[in-house]
N, C-alpha and C positions, 0 to 999 in steps of 0.2 A: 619776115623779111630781115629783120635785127637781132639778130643771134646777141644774145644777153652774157656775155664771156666773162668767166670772173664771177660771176655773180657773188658776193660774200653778204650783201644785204639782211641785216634781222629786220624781218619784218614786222615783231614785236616792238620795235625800238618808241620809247613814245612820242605820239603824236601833236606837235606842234601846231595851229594850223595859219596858213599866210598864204598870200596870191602871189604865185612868180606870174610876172610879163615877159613874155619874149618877142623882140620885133625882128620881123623876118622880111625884108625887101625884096620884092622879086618883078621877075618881068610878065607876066599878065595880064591880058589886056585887058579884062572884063571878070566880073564873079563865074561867070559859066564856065571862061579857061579855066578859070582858078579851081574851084569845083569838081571838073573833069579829069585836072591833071593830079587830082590828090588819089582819086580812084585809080587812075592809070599808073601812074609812077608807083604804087603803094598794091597794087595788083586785087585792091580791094580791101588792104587790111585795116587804112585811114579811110574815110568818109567825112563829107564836107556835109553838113545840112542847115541851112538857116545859118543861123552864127553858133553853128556847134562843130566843133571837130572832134572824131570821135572812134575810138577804138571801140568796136564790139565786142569782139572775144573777151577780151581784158576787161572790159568795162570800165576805161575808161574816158573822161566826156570833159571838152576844155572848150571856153568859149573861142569866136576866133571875131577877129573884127576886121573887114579890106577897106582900107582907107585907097585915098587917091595919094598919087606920086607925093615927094615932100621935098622941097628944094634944100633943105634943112642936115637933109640924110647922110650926105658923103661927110660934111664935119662933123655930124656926131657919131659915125663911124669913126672918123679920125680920131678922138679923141678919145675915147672905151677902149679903142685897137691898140695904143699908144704901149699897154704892156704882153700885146697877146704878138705883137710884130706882122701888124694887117700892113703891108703893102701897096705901094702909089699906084699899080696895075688895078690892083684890087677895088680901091677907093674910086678909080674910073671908073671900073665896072659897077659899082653902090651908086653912083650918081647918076645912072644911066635906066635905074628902075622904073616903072612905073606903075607901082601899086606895092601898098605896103600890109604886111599880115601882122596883126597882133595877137599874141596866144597866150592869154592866162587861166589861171588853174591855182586850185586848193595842193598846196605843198608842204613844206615843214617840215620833212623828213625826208631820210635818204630814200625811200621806195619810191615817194611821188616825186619827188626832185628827178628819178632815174625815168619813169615814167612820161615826164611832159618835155625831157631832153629828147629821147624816142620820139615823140610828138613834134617835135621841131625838127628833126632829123628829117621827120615825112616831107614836112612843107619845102623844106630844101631839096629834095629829091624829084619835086614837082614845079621844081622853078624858083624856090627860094634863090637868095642870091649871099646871104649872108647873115651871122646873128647879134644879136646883143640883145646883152640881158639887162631889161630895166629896172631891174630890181637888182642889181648889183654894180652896175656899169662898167659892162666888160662886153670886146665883140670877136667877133670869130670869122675868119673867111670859112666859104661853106667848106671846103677841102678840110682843115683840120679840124670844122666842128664833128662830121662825119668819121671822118679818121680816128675819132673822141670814141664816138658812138663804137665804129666796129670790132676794135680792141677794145671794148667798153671792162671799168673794174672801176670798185670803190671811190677809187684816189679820181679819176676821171670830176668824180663830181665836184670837189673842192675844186679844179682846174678850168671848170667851167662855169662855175656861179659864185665865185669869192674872190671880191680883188683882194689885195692885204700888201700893198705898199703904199697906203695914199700919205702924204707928206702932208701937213699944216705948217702956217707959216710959223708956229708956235713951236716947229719941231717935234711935234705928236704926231707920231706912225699907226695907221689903225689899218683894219680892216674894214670890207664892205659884203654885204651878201650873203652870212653864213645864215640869215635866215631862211632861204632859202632851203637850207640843208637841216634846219631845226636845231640850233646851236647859237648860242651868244658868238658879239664879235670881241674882237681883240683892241686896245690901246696899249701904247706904251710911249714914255717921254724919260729921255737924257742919255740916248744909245745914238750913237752913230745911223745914219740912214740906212747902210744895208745890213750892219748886226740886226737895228729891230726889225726892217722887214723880215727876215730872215729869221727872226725868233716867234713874230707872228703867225708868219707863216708854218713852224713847227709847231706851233699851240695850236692851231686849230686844224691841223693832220693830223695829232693829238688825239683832239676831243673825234674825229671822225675816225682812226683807226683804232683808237686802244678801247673809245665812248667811256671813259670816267667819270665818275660822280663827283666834278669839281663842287667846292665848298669857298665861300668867303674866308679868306686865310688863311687857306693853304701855300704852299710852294710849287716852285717849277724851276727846273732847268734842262738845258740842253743836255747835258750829261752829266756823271761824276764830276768832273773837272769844271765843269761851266758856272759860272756866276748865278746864284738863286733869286730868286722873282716871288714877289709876293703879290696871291692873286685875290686882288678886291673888285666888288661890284662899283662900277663909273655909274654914276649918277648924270652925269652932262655927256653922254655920246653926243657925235659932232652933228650925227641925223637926227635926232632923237623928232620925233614929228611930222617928220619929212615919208609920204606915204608911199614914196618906192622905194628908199634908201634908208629909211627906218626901221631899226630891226626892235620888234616889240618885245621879242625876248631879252632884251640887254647888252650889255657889254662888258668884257675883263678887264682891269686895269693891271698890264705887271708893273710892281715896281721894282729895283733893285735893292734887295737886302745890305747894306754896306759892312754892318757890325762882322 
């Protein structure tokens, strides 16, 4: 059903391992809809059974959990949306659900991160209504998670499981999620808001396009011409602990080189 486009994925890449959660709100009225409409919508390629959602061919098998409606649902859409540009239509239609899907799954790398994104695609195509991911916090009206999926390529999955502008009041710019993708996340403190986001966010297109062997102490920049960063292991990320938004792999710290 999901033409895999792009695919550039090594499959060799090493394996990380961590639970993404995906919360997927949809209209539903009971586990049987729910159940029915994953076979129907999906022509047979997903299967609901017990609390497993599950690709056969592929082999592969994610728990799913149907909770009841959440009154809770529409703002914390609102808030995840905040940098994907979820809309006040949208938010209507989230708060109108009434049953909610959770789908987590062993990930840590780009294959399986690409794998339970597909996996969530199904559940939208069966009634989901919207996504966010909890293990990043970031949401998606279903139109552009889908859109995600069917021009699907590399870059897609940083866009989908990694915020990388969150501000501290401290002025510290980090990222959130790249575990998700089997990668440390990014800090940086004494840049401007949208330099670091922006530089963040090139560090870890980085580490997913070029995949380097970053080292404690090495450098980075933008370019030639860009100012150099020196990249140390953060000791105090801001989740550190915290078991949706805690990335067990670690975190970057750039600084700037001034000499």
């Amino acid at each position: 059903m999901w033409p895999f486009k792009k695919k550039v994925i090594n499959p060799k890449q090493v394996e990380n391992k961590f639970t993404t959660v995906i919360c997927i709100p949809g209209m539903w009225n009971d586990r049987d809809e729910f159940i029915l409409s994953i076979v129907s919508a999906t022509e047979g390629e997903y299967l609901a059974v017990g609390n497993v959602l599950m690709h056969a061919k592929k082999e592969k098998y994610y728990t799913i959990e149907l909770c009841d409606r959440d009154e809770r649902m529409r703002n914390s859409f609102s808030y995840a949306g905040m940098t994907t540009g979820v809309t006040e239509p949208f938010l209507d239609t989230i708060a109108e659900h009434r049953h909610v899907a959770y789908i987590s799954g062993i990930t840590g790398n780009l294959e399986e991160a690409m794998h339970i994104a597909f996996a969530a695609g199904a559940v939208l195509k069966a009634g989901g209504l919207g996504v966010k991911i909890e293990t990043g916090g970031k949401a998606f009206d279903k139109t552009d998670w889908l859109e995600k999926l069917q021009h699907f390529e590399e870059f897609s999955l940083y866009q989908m499981f990694v915020l990388d502008s969150i501000l501290k009041e401290n002025g510290e710019v980090y990222s959130c999620g790249m575990q998700n993708l089997g990668y440390k996340d990014t800090i940086i403190f004494g840049e401007e808001f949208q330099e670091a986001a922006a530089l963040v966010k090139l560090f870890g297109i980085y580490q997913l396009v070029d995949k380097p062997t970053i080292l404690h102490g090495q450098t980075f920049s933008a370019d030639l011409e860009s100012p150099r960063f020196r990249i140390t292991h953060e000791d105090e990320q801001p989740y550190i602990g915290d078991e949706l938004f805690g990335n067990p792999l670690g975190m970057w710290r750039l600084n700037k080189i001034t000499e």
